[in-house]
C-alpha positions as CSV (number, residue, x, y, z in Angstrom):
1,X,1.5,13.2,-3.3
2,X,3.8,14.5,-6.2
3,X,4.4,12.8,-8.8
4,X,8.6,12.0,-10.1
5,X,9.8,11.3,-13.4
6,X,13.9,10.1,-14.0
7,X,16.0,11.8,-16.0
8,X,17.3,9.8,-19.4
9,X,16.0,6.7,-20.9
10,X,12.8,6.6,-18.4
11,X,11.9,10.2,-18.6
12,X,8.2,9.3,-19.7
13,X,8.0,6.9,-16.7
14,X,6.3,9.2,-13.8
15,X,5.4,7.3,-10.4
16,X,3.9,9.3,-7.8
17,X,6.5,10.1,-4.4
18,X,5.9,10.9,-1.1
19,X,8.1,13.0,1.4
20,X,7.5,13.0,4.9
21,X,10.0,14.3,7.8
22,X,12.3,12.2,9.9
23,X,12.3,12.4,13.8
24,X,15.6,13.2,15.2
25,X,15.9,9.9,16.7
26,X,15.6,8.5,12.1
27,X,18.6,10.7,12.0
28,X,16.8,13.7,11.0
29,X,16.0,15.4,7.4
30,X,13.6,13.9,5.1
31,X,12.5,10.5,3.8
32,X,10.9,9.8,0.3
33,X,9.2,7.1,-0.5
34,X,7.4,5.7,-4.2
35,X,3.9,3.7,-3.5
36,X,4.2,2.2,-6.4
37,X,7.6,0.7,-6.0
38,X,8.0,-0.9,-2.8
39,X,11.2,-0.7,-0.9
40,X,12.0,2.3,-3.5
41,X,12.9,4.5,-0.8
42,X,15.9,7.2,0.1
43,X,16.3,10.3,1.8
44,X,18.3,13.8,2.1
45,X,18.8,16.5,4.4
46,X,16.0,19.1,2.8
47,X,13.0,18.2,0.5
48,X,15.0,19.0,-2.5
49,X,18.3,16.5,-1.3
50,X,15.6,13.9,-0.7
51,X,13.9,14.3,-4.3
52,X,17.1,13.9,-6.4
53,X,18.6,11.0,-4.1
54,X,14.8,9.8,-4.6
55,X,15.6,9.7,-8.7
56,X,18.8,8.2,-7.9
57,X,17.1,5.2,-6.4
58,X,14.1,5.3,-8.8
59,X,16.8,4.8,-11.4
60,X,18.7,2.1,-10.1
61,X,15.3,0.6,-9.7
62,X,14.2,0.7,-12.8
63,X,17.8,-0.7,-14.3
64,X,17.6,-3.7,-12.1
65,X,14.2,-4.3,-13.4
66,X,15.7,-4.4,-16.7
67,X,18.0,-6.0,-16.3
68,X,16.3,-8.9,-14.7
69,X,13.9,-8.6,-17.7
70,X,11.1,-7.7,-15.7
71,X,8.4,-5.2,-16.7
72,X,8.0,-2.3,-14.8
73,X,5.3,-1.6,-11.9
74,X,2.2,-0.2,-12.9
75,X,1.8,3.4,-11.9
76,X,-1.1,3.7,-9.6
77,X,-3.0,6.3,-12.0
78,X,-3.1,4.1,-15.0
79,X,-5.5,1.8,-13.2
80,X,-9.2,3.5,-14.1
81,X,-11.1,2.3,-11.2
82,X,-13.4,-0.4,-12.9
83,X,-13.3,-3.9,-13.0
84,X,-16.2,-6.3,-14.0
85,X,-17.0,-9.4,-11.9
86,X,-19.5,-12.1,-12.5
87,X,-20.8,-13.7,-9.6
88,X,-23.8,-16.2,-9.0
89,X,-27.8,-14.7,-9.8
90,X,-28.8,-15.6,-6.0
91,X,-26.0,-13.1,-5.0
92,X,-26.7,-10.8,-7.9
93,X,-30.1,-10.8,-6.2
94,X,-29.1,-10.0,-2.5
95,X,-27.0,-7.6,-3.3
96,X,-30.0,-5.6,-5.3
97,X,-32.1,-6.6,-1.9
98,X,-29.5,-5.2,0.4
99,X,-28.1,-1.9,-2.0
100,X,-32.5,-0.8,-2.3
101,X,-32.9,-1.5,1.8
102,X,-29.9,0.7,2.3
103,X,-30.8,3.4,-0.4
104,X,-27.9,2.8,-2.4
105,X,-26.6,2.2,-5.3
106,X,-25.4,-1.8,-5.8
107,X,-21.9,0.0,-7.1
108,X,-21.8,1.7,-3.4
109,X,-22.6,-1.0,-1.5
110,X,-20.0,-3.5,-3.4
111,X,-17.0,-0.9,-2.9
112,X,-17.9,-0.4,1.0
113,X,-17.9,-4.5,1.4
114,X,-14.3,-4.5,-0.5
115,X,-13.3,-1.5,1.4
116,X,-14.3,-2.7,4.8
117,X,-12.8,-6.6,3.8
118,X,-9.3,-5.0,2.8
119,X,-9.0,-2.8,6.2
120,X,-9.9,-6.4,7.7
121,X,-7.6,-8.5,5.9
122,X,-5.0,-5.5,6.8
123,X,-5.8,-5.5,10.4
124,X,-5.7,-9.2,10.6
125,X,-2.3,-9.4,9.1
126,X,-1.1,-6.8,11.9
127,X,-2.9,-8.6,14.6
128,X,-1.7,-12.0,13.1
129,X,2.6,-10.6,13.2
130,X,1.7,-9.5,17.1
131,X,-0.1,-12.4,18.1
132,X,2.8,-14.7,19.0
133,X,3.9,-12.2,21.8
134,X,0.1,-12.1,23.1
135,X,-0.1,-15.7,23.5
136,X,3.2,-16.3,25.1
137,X,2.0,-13.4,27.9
138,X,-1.1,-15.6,28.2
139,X,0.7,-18.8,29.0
140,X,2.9,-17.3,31.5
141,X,0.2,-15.9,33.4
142,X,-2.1,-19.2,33.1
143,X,1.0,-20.6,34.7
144,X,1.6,-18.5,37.7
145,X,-2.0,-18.8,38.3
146,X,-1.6,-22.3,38.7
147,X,1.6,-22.3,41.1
């Protein structure tokens, strides 16, 4: 992942880009897209076509926030990593329990139960957006079992 900055008045604002190719059946050439900015995206025929349109976008981005007197997103890299949570002593304590039975840290162990409840929470969104389709496959079959 690179990183972009825009020309003029928010040339110290850097947010990181990504580039990937387009399929043929996309229309070809490249498309880049900023993490950090959702729905921030644009493309161009080479890597380089796709970086400037990228700063044209970026830019118009950043004006609309502006203009709308919002403040701008974060950029991924100025988050540090640490945040400091209080929860109840009997959890405190199984957490210790657990984190010395596994041989790790309690720092280890709390970033694998985050990690593994955010790929969970994302699964179940995905699952949750295809599940009307599943259940309307179900009913129809339930009903020509029936007939």
């Amino acid at each position: 992942m690179e990183k972009l900055a825009k020309k003029s008045k928010y040339q110290d604002l850097i947010y990181p880009f990504e580039i990937r190719p387009l399929t043929m059946e996309d229309g070809g050439g490249y498309l880049i897209t900023f993490p950090d900015i959702p729905g921030c995206i644009s493309d161009g025929e080479t890597p380089e076509e796709a970086i400037e349109n990228g700063r044209d976008a970026l830019w118009c981005v950043l004006k609309v926030f502006k203009e709308e007197g919002k403040s701008f997103p974060k950029v991924a890299s100025e988050y540090s990593g640490k945040f400091v949570q209080r929860v109840p002593r009997f959890i405190h304590a199984e957490l210790e329990t657990t984190a010395a039975r596994e041989g790790v840290s309690m720092n280890s162990l709390v970033q694998s139960f985050i990690s593994h409840g955010l790929g969970r929470s994302a699964v179940k969104q995905r699952v949750s957006a295809a599940k009307p389709r599943v259940i309307k496959k179900a009913k129809v079959k339930a009903k020509k079992k029936r007939a």
